[in-house]
C-alpha positions as CSV (number, residue, x, y, z in Angstrom):
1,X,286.1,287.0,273.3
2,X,284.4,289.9,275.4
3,X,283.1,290.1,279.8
4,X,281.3,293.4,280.5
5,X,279.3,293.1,282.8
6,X,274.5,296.1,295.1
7,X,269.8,295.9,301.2
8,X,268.1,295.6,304.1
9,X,268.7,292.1,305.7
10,X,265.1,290.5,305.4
11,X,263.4,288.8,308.6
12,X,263.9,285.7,307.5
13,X,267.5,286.2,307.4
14,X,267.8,288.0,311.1
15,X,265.2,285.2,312.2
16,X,268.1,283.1,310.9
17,X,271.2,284.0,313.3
18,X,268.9,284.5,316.1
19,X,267.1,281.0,315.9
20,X,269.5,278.9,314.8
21,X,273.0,278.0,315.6
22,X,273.2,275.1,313.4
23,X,276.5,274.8,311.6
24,X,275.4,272.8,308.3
25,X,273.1,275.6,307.8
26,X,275.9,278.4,308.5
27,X,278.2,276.4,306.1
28,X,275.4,276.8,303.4
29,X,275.4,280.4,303.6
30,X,277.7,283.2,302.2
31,X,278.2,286.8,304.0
32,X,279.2,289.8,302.4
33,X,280.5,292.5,304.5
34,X,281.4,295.4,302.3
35,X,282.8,298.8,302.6
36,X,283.1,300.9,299.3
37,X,284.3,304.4,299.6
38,X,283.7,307.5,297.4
39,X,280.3,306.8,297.4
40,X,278.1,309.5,295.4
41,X,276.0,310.6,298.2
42,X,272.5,309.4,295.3
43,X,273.6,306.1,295.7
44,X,271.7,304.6,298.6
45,X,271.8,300.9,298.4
46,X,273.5,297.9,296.8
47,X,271.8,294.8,294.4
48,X,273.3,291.8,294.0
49,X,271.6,289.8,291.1
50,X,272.2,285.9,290.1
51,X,273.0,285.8,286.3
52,X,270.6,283.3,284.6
53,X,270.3,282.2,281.0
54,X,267.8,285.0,280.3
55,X,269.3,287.4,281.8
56,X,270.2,289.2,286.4
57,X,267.5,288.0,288.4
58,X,267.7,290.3,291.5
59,X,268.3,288.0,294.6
60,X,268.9,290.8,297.2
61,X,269.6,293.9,298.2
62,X,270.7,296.3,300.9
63,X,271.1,300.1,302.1
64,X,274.4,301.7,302.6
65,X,275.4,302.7,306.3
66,X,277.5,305.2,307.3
67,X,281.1,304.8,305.4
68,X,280.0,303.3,302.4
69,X,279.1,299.6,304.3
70,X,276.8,296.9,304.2
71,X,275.9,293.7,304.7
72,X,274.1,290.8,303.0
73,X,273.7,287.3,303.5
74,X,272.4,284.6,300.9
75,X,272.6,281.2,300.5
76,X,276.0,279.5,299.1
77,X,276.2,279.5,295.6
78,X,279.3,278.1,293.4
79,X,277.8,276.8,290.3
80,X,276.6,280.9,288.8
81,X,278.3,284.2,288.6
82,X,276.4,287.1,290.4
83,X,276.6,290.0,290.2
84,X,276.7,293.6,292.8
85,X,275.2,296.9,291.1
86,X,275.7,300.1,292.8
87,X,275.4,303.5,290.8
88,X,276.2,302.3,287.0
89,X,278.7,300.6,288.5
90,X,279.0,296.4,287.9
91,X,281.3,293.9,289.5
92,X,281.1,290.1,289.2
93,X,281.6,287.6,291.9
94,X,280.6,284.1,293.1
95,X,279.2,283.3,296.9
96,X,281.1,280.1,298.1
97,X,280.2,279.2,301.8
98,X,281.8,281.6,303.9
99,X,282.7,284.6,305.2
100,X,283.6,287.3,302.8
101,X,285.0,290.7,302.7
102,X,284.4,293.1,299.9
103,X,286.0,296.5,299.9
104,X,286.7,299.2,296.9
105,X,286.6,302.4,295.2
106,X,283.3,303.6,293.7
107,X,285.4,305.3,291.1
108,X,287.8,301.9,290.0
109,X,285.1,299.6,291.6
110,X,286.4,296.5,289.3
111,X,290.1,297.9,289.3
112,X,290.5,298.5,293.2
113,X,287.8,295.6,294.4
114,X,289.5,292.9,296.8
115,X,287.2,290.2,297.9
116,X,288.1,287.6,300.0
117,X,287.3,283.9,300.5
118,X,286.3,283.2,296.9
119,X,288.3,281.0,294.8
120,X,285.9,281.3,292.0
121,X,286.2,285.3,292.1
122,X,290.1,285.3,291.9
123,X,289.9,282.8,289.0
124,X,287.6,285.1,287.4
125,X,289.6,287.9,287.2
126,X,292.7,285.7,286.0
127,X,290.9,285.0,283.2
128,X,289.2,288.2,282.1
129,X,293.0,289.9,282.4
130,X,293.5,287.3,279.8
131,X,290.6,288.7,277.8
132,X,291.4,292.1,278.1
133,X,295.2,291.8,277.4
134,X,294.0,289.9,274.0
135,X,291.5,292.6,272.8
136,X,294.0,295.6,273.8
137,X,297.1,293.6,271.7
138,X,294.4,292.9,268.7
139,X,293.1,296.3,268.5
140,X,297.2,297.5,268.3
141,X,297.2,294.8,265.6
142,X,294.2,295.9,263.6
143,X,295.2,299.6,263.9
144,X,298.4,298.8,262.2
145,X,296.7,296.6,259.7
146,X,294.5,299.6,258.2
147,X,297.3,302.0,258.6
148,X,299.3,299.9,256.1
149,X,296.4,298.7,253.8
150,X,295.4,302.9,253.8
151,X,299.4,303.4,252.7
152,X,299.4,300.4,250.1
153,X,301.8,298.5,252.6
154,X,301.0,295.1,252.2
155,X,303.8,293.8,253.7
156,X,303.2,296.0,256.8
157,X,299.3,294.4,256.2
158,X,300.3,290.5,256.0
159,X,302.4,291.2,259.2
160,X,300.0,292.3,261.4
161,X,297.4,289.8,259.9
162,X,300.3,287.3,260.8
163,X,300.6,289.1,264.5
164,X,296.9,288.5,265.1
165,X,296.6,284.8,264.3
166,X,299.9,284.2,266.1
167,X,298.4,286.6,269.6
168,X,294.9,284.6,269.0
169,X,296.9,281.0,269.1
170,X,299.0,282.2,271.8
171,X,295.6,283.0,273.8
172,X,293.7,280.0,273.0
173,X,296.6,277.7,273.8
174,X,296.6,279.5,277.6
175,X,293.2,279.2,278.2
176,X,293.4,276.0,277.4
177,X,295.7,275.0,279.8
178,X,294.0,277.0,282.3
179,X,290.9,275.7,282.0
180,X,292.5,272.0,282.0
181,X,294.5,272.6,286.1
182,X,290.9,274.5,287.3
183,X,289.2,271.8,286.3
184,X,285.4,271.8,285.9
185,X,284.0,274.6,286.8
186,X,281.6,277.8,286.4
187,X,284.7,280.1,285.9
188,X,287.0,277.6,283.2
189,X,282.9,277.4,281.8
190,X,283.3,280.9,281.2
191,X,286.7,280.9,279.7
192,X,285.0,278.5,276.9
193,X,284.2,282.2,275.5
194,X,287.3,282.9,274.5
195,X,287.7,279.6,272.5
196,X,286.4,279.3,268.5
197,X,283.3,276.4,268.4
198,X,284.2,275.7,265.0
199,X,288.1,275.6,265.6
200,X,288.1,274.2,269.0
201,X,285.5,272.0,268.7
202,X,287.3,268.7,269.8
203,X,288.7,270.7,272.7
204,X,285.1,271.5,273.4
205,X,283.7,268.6,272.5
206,X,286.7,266.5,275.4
207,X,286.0,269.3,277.5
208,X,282.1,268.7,277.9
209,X,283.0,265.1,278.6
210,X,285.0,265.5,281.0
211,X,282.3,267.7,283.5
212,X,279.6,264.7,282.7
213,X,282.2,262.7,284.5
214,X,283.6,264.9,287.1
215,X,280.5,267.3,287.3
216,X,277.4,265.8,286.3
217,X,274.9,267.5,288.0
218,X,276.0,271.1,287.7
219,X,274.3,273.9,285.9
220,X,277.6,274.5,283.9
221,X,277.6,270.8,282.7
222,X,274.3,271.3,281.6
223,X,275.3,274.4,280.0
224,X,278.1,273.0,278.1
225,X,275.9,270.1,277.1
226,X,273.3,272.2,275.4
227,X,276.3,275.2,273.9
228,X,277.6,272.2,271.8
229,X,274.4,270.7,270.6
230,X,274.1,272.2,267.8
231,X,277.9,272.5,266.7
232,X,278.1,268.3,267.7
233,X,275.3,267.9,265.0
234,X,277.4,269.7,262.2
235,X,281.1,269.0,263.3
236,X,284.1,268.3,260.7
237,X,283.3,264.7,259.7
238,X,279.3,264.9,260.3
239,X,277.4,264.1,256.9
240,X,276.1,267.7,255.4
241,X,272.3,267.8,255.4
242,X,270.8,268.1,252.2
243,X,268.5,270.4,250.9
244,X,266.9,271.3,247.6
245,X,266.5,275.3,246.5
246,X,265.8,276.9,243.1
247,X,268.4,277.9,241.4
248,X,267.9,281.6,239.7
249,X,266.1,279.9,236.4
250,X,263.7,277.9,239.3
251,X,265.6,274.6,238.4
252,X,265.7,272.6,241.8
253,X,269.6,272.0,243.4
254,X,269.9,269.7,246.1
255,X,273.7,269.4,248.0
256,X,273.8,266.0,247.0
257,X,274.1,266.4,243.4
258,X,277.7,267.7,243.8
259,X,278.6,264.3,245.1
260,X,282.0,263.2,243.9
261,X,283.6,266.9,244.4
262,X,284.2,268.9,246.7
263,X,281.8,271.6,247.4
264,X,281.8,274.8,249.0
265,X,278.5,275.5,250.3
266,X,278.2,279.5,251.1
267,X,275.8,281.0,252.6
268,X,275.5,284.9,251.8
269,X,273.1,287.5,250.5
270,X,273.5,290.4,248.3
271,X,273.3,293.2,250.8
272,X,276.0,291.7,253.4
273,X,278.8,293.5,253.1
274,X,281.5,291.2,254.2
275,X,280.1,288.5,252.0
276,X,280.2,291.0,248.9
277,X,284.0,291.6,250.0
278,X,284.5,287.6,250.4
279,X,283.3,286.7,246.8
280,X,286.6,287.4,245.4
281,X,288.6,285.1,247.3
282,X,285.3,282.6,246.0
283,X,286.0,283.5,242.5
284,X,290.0,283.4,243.1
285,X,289.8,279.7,244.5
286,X,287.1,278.2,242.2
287,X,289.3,279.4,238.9
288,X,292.2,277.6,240.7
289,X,290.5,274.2,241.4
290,X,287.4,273.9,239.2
291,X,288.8,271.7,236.8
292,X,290.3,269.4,240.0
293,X,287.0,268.3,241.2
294,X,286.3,271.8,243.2
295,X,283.2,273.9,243.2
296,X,280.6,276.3,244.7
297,X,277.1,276.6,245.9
298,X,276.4,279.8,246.8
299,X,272.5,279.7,248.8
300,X,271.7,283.6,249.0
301,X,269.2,284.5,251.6
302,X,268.2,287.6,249.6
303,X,264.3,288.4,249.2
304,X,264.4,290.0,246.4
305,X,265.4,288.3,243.0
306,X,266.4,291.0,241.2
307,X,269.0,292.0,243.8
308,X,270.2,288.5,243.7
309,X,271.0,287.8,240.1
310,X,272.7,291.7,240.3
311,X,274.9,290.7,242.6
312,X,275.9,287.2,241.2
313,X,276.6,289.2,237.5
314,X,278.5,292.2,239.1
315,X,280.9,290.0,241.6
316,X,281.3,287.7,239.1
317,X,280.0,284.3,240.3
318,X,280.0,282.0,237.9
319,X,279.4,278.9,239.7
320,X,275.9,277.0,241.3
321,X,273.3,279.5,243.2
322,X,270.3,278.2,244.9
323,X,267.7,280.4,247.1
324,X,264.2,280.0,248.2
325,X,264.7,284.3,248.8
326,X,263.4,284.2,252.2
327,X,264.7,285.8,255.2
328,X,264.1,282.0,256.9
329,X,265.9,280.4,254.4
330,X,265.1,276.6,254.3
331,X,268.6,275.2,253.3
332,X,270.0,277.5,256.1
333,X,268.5,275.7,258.5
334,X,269.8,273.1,259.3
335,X,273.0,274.5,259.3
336,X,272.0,276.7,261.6
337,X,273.4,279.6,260.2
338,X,273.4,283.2,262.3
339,X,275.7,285.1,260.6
340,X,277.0,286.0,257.1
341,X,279.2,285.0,255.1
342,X,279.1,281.2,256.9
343,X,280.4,278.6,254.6
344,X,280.4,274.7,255.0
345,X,283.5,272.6,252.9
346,X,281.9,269.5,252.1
347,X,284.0,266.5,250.7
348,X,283.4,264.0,248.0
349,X,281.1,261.8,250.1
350,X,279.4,264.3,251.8
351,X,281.0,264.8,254.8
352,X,281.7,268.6,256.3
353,X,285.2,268.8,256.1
354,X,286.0,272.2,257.8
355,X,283.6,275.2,258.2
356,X,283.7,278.9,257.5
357,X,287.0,279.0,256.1
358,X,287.7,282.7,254.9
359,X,290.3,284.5,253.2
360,X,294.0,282.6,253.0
361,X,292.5,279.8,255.1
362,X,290.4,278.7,252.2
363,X,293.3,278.9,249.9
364,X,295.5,277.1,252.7
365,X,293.0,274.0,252.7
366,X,292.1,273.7,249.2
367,X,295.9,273.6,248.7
368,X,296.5,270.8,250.8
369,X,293.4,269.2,249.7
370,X,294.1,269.1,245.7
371,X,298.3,269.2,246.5
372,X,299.7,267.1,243.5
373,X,296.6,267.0,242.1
């Protein structure tokens, strides 16, 4: 959940106001007149630069006068964040028809910034309060978790564990709702961010419907459309594609073998870290359920074999394994897996039942899965 992100008016621009006095054309045009003070006497001008999907494309730019001011004027924009560099320093906006006025401190430039006229801006900044109040509350949170797991507190541990899920909830439920009274719209776009793909999906999913209808020509729509692509594809419910690997004895396994259970499908590799500190919760769970119709197939993307089979014998997994050992595994993707450990449950009939399910949450689901069973 994280937002980190300044001119000499050209000819065409002064040709502009002293041509034309047409009002549809003013109304398609947004003016910045800014002041910021405590400038650093090397920082001469400003750069204002339109954020597209491959990066700030510089749009305009503009020399300081005397105080700290200047002036810029572009066309209207409210479907994509900008954003003004001065000196290091980065602050995001959006240019709505109009008149605006920026004014701030070089030294608090995002802090002390008040700009006027932009609907978009203010919502903005609602929402990446929102972001920052979450991360400074979860960093308390995961400070007091390795305090008490350094101390052997467990108790202390599972609280703050419990205070993270409950701050993260919390969150998500907000943004939700705020995203729902903006409406569609390049800012509640960006507060998708802060939401899980894979635990909000049908949020997402109800979400991206809804600017088709109300918005269907905007380049956040678009946006939206193509973010959820891939996640629509593999969503709880979806069949699981198959695939067939060699296991470590270069006997073929295909997903669909495992029909009639329910199957974990993990994907991790020998020298990931977290996935080496995952496999125990693996183990834990398929000792539980393996004899209810429960088990595992672990696809490695290791390269090397030898580092592989170590790592299955020294962690202990005792269940199906299946790797092509290339970097580009195969099976991988159409699963389109980035990051490791990912894991995929997959039901009796094939179907992706719930995705990356890690730590208690995969004891929580198998429970209610194989409850009375």
């Amino acid at each position: 959940m994280s937002f980190k992100s300044h001119v000499l008016i050209s000819m065409c621009v002064i040709s502009f106001f002293s041509c034309s006095d047409n009002k549809e054309n003013l109304e398609n045009k947004a003016s910045i007149d800014g002041e910021i003070t405590n400038l650093p006497a090397p920082v001469k001008n400003i750069r204002l630069s339109r954020i597209d999907a491959k990066g700030p494309v510089v749009v305009d730019s503009a020399l300081f006068e005397a105080g700290g001011k200047f002036s810029v004027v572009l066309p209207a924009d409210s479907e994509r964040l900008y954003v003004l560099e001065l000196g290091g320093q980065r602050l995001p906006l959006f240019l709505e028809a109009g008149k605006h006025s920026l004014k701030g401190d070089f030294n608090s430039l995002y802090q002390s910034s008040t700009y006027t006229n932009s609907r978009l801006t203010d919502l903005l900044k609602r929402v990446e309060a929102t972001r920052v109040g979450f991360e400074q509350k979860a960093q308390a949170l995961e400070m007091n978790f390795k305090r008490a797991m350094n101390a052997g507190n467990q108790k202390g541990a599972d609280s703050a564990m419990s205070g993270f899920f409950a701050l993260q909830n919390t969150t998500k439920q907000y943004v939700k709702r705020l995203i729902d009274s903006i409406g569609p719209n390049p800012v509640s776009h960006l507060a998708t961010s802060m939401l899980s793909v894979d635990e909000d999906f049908g949020y997402l999913d109800s979400l991206a419907n809804r600017f088709e209808k109300e918005k269907p020509k905007a380049a956040y729509t678009e946006k939206m459309k193509s973010y959820l692509e891939v996640p629509r594809k593999l969503a709880v419910g979806k069949m699981a594609p198959d695939f067939s690997q060699p296991d470590p004895t270069g006997k073929a396994v295909t997903l669909t073998q495992f029909r009639g259970k329910w199957v974990l499908l993990d994907f991790w590799a020998s020298w990931c870290k977290p996935c080496r500190a995952e496999n125990p919760t693996l183990k834990k769970a398929f000792q539980a359920y393996k004899d209810k119709g429960f088990t595992i197939l672990s696809v490695s993307i290791d390269t090397e074999k030898d580092a592989w089979l170590k790592a299955i014998v020294a962690d202990k997994m005792f269940w199906s394994h299946a790797s092509d050992l290339t970097e580009d595994n195969a099976a991988a993707r159409p699963y389109f897996v980035r990051s490791f450990p990912s894991s995929f449950l997959v039901d009796p009939e094939g179907r992706i039942a719930a995705k990356n399910l890690r730590g208690p949450a995969l004891e929580q689901k198998l429970s209610e899965v194989f409850r009375g069973k």
